[in-house]
PyMOL Python script that loads the backbone (N, CA, C, O; Angstrom):
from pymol import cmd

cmd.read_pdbstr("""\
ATOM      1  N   UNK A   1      29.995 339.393 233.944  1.00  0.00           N
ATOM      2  CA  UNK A   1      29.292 338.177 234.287  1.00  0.00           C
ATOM      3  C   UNK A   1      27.952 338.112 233.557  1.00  0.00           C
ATOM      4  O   UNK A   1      27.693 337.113 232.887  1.00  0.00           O
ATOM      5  N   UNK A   2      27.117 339.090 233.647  1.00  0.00           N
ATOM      6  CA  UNK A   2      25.845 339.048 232.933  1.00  0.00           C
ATOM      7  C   UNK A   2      25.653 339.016 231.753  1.00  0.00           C
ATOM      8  O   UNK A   2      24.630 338.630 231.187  1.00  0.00           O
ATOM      9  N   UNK A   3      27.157 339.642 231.022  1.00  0.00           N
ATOM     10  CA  UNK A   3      27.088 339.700 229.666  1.00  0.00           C
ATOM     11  C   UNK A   3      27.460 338.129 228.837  1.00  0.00           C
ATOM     12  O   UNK A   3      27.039 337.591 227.813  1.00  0.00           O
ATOM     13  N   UNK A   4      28.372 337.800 229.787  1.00  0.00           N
ATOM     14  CA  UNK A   4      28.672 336.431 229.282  1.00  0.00           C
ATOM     15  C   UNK A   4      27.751 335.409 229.377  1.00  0.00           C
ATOM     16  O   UNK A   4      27.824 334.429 228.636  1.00  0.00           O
ATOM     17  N   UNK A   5      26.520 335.591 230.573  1.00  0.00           N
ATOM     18  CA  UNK A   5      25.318 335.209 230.760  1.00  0.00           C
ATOM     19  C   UNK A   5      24.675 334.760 229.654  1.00  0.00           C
ATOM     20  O   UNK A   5      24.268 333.635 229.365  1.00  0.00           O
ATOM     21  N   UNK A   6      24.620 336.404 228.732  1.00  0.00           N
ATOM     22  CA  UNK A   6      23.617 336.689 227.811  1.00  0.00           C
ATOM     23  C   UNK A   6      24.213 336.066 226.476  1.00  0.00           C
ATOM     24  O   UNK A   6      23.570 335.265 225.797  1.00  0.00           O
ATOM     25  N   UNK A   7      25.341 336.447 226.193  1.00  0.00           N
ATOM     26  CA  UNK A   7      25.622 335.267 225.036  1.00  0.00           C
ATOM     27  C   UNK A   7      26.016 334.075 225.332  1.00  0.00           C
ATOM     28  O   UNK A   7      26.753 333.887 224.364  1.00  0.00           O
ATOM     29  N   UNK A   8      26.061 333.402 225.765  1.00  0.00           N
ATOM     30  CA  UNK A   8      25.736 331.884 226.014  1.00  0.00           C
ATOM     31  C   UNK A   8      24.663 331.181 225.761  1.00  0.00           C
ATOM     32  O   UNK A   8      24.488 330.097 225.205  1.00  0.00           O
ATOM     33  N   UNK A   9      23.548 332.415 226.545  1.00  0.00           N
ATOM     34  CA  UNK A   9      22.439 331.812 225.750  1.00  0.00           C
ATOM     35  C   UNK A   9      21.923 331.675 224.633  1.00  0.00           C
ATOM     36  O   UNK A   9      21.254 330.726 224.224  1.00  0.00           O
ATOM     37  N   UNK A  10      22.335 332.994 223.897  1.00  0.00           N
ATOM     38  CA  UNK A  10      22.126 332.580 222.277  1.00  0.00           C
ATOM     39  C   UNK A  10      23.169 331.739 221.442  1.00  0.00           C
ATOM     40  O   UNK A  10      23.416 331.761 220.236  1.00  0.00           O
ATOM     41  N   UNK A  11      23.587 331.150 222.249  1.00  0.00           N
ATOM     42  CA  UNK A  11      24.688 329.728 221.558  1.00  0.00           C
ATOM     43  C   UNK A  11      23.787 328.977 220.783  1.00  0.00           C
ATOM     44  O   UNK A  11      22.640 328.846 221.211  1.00  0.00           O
ATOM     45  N   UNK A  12      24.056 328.550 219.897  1.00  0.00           N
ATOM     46  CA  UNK A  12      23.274 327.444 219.353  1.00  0.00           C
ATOM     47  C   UNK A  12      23.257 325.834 220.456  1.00  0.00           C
ATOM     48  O   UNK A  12      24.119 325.501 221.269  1.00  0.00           O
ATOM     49  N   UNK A  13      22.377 325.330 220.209  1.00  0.00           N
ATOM     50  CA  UNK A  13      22.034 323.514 221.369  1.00  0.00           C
ATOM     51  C   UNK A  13      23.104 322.777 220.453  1.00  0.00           C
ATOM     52  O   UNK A  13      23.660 321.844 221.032  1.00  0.00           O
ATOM     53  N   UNK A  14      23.435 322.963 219.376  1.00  0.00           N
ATOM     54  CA  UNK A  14      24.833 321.971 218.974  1.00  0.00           C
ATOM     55  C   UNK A  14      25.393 323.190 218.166  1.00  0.00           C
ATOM     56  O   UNK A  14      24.869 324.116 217.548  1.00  0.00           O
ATOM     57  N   UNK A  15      26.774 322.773 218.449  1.00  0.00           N
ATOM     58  CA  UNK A  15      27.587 323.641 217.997  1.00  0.00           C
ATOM     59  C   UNK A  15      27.943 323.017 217.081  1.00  0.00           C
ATOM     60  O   UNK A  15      27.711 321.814 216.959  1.00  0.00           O
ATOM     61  N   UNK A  16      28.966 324.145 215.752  1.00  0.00           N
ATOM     62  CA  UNK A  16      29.043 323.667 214.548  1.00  0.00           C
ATOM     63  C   UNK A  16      30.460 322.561 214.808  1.00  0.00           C
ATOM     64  O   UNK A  16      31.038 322.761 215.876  1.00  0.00           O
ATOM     65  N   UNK A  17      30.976 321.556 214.012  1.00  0.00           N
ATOM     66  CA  UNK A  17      31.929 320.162 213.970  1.00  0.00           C
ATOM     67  C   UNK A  17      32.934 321.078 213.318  1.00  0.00           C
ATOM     68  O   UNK A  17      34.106 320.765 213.529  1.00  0.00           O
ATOM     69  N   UNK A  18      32.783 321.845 212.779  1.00  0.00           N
ATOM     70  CA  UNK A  18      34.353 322.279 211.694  1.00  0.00           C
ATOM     71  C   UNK A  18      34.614 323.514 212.393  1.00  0.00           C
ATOM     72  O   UNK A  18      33.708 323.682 213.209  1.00  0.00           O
ATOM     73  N   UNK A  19      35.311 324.289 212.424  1.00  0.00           N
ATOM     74  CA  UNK A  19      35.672 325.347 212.682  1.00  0.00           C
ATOM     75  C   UNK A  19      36.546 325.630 211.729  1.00  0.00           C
ATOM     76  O   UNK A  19      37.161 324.679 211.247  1.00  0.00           O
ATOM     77  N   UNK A  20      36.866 327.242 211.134  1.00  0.00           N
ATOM     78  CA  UNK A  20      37.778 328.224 210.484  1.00  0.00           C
ATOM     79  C   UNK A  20      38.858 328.342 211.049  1.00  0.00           C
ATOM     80  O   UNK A  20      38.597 329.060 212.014  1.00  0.00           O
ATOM     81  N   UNK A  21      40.421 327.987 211.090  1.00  0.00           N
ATOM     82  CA  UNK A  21      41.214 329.082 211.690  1.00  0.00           C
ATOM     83  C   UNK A  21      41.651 329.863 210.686  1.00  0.00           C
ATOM     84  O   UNK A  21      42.318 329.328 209.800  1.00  0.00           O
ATOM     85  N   UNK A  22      41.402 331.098 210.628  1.00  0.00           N
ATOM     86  CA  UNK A  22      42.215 331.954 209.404  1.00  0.00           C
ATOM     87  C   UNK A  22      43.715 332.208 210.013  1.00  0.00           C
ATOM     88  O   UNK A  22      44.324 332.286 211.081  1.00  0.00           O
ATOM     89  N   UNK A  23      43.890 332.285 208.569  1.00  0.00           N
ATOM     90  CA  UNK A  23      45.787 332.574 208.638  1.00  0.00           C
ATOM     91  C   UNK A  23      45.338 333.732 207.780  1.00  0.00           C
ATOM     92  O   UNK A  23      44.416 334.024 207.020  1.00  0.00           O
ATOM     93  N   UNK A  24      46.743 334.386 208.412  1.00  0.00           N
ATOM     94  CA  UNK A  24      46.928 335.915 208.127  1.00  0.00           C
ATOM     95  C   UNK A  24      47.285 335.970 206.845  1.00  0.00           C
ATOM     96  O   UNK A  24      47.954 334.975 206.567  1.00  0.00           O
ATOM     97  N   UNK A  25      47.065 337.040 205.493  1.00  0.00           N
ATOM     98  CA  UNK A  25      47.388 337.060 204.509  1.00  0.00           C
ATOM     99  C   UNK A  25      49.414 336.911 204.585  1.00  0.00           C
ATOM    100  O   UNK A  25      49.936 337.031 205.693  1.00  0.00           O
ATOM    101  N   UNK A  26      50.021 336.740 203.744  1.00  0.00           N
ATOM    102  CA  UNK A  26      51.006 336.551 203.401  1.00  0.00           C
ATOM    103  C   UNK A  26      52.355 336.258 204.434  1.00  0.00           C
ATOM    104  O   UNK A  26      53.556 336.509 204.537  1.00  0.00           O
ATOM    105  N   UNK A  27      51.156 335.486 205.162  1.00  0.00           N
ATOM    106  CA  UNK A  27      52.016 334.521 205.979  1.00  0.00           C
ATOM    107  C   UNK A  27      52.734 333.535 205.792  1.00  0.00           C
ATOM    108  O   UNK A  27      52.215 332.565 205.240  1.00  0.00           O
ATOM    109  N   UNK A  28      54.395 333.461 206.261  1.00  0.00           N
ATOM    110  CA  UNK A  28      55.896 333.262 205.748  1.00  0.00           C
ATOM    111  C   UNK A  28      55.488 331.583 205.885  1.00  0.00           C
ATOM    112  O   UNK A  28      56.551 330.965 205.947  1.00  0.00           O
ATOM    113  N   UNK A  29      54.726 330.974 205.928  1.00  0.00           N
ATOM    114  CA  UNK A  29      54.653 329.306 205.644  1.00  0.00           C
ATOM    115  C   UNK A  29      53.281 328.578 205.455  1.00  0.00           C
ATOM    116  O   UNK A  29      53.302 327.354 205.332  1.00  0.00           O
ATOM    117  N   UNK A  30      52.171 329.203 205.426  1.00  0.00           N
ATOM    118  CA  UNK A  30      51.193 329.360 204.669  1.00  0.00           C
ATOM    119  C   UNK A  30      50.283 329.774 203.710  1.00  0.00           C
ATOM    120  O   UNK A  30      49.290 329.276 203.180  1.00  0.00           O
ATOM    121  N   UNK A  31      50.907 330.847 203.629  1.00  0.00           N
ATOM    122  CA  UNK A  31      50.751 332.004 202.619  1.00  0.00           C
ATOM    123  C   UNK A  31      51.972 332.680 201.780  1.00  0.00           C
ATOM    124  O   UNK A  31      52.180 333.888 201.673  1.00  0.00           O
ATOM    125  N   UNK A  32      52.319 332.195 201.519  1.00  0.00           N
ATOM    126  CA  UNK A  32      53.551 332.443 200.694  1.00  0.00           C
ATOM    127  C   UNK A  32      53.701 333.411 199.353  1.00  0.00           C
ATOM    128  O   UNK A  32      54.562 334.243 199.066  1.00  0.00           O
ATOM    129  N   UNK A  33      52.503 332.959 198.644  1.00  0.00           N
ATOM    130  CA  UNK A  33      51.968 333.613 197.576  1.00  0.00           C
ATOM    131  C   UNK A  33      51.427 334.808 197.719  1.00  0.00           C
ATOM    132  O   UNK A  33      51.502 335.482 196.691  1.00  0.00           O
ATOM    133  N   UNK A  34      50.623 335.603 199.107  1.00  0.00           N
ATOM    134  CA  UNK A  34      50.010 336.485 199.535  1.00  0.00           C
ATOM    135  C   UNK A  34      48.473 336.399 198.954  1.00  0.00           C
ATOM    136  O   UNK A  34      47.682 337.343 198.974  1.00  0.00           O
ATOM    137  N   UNK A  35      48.232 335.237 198.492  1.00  0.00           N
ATOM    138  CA  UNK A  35      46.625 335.148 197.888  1.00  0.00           C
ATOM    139  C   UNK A  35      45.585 335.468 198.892  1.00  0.00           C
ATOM    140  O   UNK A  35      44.407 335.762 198.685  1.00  0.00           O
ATOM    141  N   UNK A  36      46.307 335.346 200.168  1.00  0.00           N
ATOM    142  CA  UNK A  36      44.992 335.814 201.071  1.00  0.00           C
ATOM    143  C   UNK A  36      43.560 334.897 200.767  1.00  0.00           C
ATOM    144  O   UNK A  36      43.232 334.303 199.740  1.00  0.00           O
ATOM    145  N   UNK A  37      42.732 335.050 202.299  1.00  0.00           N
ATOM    146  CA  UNK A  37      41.474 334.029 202.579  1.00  0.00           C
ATOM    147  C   UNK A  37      41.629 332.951 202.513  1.00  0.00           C
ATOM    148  O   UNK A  37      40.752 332.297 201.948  1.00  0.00           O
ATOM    149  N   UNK A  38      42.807 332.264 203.056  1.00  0.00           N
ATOM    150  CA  UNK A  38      43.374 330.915 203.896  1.00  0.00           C
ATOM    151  C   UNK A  38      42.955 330.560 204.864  1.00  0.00           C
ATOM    152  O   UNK A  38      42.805 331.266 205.861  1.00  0.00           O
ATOM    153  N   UNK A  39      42.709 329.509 204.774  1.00  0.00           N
ATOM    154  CA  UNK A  39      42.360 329.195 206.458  1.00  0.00           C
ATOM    155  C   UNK A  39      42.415 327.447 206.911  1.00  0.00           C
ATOM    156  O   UNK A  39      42.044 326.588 206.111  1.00  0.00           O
ATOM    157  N   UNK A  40      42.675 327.273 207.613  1.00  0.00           N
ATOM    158  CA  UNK A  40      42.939 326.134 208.409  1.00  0.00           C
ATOM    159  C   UNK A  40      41.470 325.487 208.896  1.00  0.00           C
ATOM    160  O   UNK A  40      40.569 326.145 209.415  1.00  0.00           O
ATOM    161  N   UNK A  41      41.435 324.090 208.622  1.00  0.00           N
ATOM    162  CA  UNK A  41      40.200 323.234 208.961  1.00  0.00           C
ATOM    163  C   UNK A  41      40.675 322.875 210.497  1.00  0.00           C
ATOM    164  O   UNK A  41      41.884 322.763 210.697  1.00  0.00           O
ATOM    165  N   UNK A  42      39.820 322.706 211.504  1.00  0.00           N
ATOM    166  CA  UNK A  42      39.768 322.681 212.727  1.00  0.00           C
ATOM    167  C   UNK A  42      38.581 321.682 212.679  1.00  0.00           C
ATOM    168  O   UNK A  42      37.531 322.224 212.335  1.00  0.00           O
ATOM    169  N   UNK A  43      38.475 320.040 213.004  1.00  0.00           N
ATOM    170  CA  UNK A  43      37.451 319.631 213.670  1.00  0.00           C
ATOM    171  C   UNK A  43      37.400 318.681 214.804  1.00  0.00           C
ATOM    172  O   UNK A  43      37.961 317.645 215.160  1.00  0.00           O
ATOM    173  N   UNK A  44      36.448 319.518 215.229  1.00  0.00           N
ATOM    174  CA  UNK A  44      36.167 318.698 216.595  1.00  0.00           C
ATOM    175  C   UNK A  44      36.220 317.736 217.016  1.00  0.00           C
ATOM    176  O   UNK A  44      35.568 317.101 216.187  1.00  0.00           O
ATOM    177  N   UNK A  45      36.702 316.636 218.179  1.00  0.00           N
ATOM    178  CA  UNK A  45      37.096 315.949 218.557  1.00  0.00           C
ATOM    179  C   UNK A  45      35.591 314.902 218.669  1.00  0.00           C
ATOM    180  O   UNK A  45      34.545 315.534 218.817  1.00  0.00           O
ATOM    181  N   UNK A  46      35.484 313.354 218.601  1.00  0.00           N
ATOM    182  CA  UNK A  46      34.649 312.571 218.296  1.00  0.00           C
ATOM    183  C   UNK A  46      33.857 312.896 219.808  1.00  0.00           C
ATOM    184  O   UNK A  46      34.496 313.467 220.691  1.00  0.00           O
ATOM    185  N   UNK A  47      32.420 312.487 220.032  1.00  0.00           N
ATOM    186  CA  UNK A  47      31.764 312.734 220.842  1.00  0.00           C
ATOM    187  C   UNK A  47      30.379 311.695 221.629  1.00  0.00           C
ATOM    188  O   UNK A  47      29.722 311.550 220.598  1.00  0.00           O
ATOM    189  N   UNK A  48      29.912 311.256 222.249  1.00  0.00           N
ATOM    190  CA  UNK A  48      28.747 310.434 222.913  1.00  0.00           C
ATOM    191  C   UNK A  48      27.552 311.259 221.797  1.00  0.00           C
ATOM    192  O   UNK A  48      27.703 312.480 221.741  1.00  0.00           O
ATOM    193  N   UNK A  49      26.785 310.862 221.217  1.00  0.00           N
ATOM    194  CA  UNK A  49      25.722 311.692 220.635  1.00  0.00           C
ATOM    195  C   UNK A  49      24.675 311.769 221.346  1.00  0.00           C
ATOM    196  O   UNK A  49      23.794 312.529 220.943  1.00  0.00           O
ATOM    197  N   UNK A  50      24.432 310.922 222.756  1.00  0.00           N
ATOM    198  CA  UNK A  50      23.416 311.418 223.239  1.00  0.00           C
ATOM    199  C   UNK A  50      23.945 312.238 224.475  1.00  0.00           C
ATOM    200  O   UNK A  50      23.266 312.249 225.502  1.00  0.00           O
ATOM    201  N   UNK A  51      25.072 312.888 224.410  1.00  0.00           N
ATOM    202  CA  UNK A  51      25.466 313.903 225.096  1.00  0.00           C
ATOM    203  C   UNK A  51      25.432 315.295 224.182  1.00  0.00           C
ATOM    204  O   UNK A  51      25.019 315.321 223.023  1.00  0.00           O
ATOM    205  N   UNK A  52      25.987 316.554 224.980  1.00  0.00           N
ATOM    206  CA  UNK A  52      26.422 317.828 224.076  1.00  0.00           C
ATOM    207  C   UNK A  52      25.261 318.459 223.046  1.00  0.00           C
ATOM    208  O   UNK A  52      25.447 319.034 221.974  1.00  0.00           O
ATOM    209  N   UNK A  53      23.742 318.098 223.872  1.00  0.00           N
ATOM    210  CA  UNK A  53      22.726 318.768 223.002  1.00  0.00           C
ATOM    211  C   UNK A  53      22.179 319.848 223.644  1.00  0.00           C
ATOM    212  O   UNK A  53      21.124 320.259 223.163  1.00  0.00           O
ATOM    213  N   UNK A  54      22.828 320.690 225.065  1.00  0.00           N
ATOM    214  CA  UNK A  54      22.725 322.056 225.303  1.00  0.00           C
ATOM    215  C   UNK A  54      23.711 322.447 226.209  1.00  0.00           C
ATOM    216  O   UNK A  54      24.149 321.510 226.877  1.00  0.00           O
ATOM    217  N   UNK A  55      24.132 323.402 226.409  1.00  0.00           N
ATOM    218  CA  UNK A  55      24.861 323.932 227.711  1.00  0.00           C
ATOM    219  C   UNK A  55      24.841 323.532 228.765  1.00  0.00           C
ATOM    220  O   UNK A  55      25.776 323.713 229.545  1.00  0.00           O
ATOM    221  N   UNK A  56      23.745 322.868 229.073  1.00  0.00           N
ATOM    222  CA  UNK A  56      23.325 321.865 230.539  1.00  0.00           C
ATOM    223  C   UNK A  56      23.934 320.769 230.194  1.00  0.00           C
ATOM    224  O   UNK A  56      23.884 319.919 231.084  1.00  0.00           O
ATOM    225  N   UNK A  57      24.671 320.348 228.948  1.00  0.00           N
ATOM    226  CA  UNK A  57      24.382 318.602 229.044  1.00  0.00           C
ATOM    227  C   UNK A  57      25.686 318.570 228.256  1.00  0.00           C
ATOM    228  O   UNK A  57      25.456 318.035 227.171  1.00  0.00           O
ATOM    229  N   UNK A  58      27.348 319.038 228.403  1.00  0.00           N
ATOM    230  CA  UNK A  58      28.211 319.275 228.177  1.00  0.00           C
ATOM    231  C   UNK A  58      28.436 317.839 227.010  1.00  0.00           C
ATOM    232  O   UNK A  58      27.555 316.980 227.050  1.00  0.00           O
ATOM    233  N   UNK A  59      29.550 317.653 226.073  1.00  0.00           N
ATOM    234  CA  UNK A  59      30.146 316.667 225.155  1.00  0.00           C
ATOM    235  C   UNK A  59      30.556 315.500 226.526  1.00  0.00           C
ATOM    236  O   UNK A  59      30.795 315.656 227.724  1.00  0.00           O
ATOM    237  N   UNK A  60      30.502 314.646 225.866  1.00  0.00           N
ATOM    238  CA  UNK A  60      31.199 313.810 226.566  1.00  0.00           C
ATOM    239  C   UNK A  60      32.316 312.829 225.696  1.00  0.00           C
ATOM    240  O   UNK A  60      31.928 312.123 224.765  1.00  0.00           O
ATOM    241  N   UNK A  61      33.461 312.871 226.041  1.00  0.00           N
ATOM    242  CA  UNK A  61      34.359 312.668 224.585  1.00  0.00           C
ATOM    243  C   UNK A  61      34.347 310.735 224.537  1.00  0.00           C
ATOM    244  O   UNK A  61      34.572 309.931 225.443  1.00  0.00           O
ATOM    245  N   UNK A  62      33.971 310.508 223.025  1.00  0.00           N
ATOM    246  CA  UNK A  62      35.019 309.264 223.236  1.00  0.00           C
ATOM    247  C   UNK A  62      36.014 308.701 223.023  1.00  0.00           C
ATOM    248  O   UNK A  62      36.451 308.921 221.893  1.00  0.00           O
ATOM    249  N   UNK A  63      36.834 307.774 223.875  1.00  0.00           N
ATOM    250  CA  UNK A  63      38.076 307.430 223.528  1.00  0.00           C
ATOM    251  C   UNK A  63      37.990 306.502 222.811  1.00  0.00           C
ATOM    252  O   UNK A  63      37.292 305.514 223.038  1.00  0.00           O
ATOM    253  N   UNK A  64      39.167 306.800 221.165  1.00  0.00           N
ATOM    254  CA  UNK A  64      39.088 305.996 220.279  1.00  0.00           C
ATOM    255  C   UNK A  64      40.737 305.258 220.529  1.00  0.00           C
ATOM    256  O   UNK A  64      41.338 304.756 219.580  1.00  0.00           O
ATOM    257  N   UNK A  65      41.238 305.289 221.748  1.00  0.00           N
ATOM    258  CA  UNK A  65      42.480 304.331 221.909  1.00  0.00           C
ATOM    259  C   UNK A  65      42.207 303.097 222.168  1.00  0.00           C
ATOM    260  O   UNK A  65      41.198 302.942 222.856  1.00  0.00           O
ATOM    261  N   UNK A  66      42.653 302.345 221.914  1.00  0.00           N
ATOM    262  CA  UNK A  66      42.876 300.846 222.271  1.00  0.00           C
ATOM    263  C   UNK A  66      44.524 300.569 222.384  1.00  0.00           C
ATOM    264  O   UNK A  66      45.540 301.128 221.970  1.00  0.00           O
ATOM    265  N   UNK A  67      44.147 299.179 223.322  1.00  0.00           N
ATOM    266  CA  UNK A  67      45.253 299.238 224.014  1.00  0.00           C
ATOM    267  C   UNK A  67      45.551 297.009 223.650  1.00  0.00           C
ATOM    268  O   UNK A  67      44.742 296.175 224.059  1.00  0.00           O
ATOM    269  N   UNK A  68      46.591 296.717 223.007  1.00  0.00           N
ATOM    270  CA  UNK A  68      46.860 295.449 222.791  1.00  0.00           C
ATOM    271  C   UNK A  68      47.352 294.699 223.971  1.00  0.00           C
ATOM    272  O   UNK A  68      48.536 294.931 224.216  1.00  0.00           O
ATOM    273  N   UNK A  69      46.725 293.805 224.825  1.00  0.00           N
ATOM    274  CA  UNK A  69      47.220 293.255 225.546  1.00  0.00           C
ATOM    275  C   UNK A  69      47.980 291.986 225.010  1.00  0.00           C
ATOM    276  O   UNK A  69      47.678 291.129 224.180  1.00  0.00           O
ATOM    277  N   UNK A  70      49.477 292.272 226.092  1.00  0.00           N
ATOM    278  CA  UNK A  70      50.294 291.265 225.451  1.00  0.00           C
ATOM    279  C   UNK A  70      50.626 289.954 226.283  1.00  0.00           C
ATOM    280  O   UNK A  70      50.876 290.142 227.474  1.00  0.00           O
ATOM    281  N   UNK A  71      50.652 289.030 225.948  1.00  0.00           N
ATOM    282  CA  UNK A  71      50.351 287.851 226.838  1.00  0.00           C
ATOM    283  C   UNK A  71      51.593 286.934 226.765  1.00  0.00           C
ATOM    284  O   UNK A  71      51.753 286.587 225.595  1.00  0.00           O
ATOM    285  N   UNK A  72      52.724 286.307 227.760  1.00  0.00           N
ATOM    286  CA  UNK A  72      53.773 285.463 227.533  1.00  0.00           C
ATOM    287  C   UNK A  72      53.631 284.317 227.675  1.00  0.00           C
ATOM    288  O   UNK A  72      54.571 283.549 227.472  1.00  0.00           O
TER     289      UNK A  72
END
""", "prot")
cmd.dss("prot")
cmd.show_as("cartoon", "prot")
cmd.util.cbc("prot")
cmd.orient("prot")
């Protein structure tokens, strides 16, 4: 508990938009070649900007659906 305390707090107040996923070297459908240091773009889902500027003040997502109302 305390430890998870303690790094939380050194989180950064905005977190980074892209994230890394690495894929494993000579992996059977991404890596094929075995060139190794692959990796997968990961980004974050759209957000309120005057939300998600510390740990106190969580993202708040927005919804980019729309919906066509149909009229007879």
């Amino acid at each position: 508990m305390v430890s998870s305390e303690i790094l939380m707090a050194s989180e950064s107040g905005c977190p980074i938009e892209v994230h890394r996923i690495d894929i494993e070297q000579c992996d059977e459908m991404y890596d094929r070649e075995c060139a190794g240091g692959k990796y997968i773009p990961f980004h974050r889902a759209g957000y309120d900007r005057r939300t998600g500027q510390s740990p106190n003040s969580p993202r708040e997502q927005v919804s980019e659906t729309t919906h066509v109302q149909r009229s007879r």
